[in-house]
N, C-alpha and C positions, 0 to 999 in steps of 0.2 A: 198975871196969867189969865187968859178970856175961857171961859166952861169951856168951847170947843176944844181949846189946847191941853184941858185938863181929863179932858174927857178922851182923848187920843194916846193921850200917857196910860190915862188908865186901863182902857180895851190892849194897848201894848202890853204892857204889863201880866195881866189879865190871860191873855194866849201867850204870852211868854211860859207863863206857872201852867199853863194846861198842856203846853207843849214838852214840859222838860222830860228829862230822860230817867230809866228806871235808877238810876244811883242817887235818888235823891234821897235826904237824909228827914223824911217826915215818909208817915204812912196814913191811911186814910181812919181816924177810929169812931167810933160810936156810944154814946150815951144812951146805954141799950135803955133804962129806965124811960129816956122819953123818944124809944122808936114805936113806932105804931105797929113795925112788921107790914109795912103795907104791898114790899116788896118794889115800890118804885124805880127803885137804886138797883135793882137786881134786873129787872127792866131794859135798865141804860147800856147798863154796864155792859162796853163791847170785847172785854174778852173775858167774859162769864166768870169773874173771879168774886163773884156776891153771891150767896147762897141764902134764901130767909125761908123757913118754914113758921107759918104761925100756927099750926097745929102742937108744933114741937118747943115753938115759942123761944126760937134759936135764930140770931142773924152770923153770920160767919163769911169772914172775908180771909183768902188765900191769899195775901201781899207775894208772894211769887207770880202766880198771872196779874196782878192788879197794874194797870202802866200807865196808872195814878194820872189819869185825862180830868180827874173830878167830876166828870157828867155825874156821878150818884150824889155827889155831895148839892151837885146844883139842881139835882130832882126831887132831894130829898124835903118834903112837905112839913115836918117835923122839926128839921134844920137840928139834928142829933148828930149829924157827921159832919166829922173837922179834920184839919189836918193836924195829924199829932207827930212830935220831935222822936227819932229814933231814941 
């Protein structure tokens, strides 16, 4: 298989998993020990379901709005967010 070919799977792929739908069986979680709180991910995040205060030193994610696009997981600088198995 030639990079390009591999490289087309993967971008499919890739927006396949950014595209799926709210029933999926992983949620988005955090290694709060190595978040910065920088608030990046709360930034992205288009239906405001990331909440970070660093005054309170609290990150908090509402998995009811969250409709798991991962734009926070791929802004996240820290790379502390993953997708975790229900």
């Amino acid at each position: 298989m030639s990079p390009e070919v591999g490289m087309e799977i993967g971008k499919f792929v890739f927006f396949e998993l950014l595209n799926s739908n709210r029933s999926a069986k992983w949620r988005i979680g955090n290694n709060i020990n190595e978040c910065q709180l920088c608030g990046k991910c709360q930034s992205v995040c288009p239906s405001d379901a990331i909440s970070v205060s660093r005054h309170n030193r609290t990150w908090t994610l509402n998995n009811r709005r969250c409709d798991k696009c991962l734009q926070c997981v791929l802004k996240c600088s820290a790379r502390c967010l993953t997708q975790v198995s229900r």
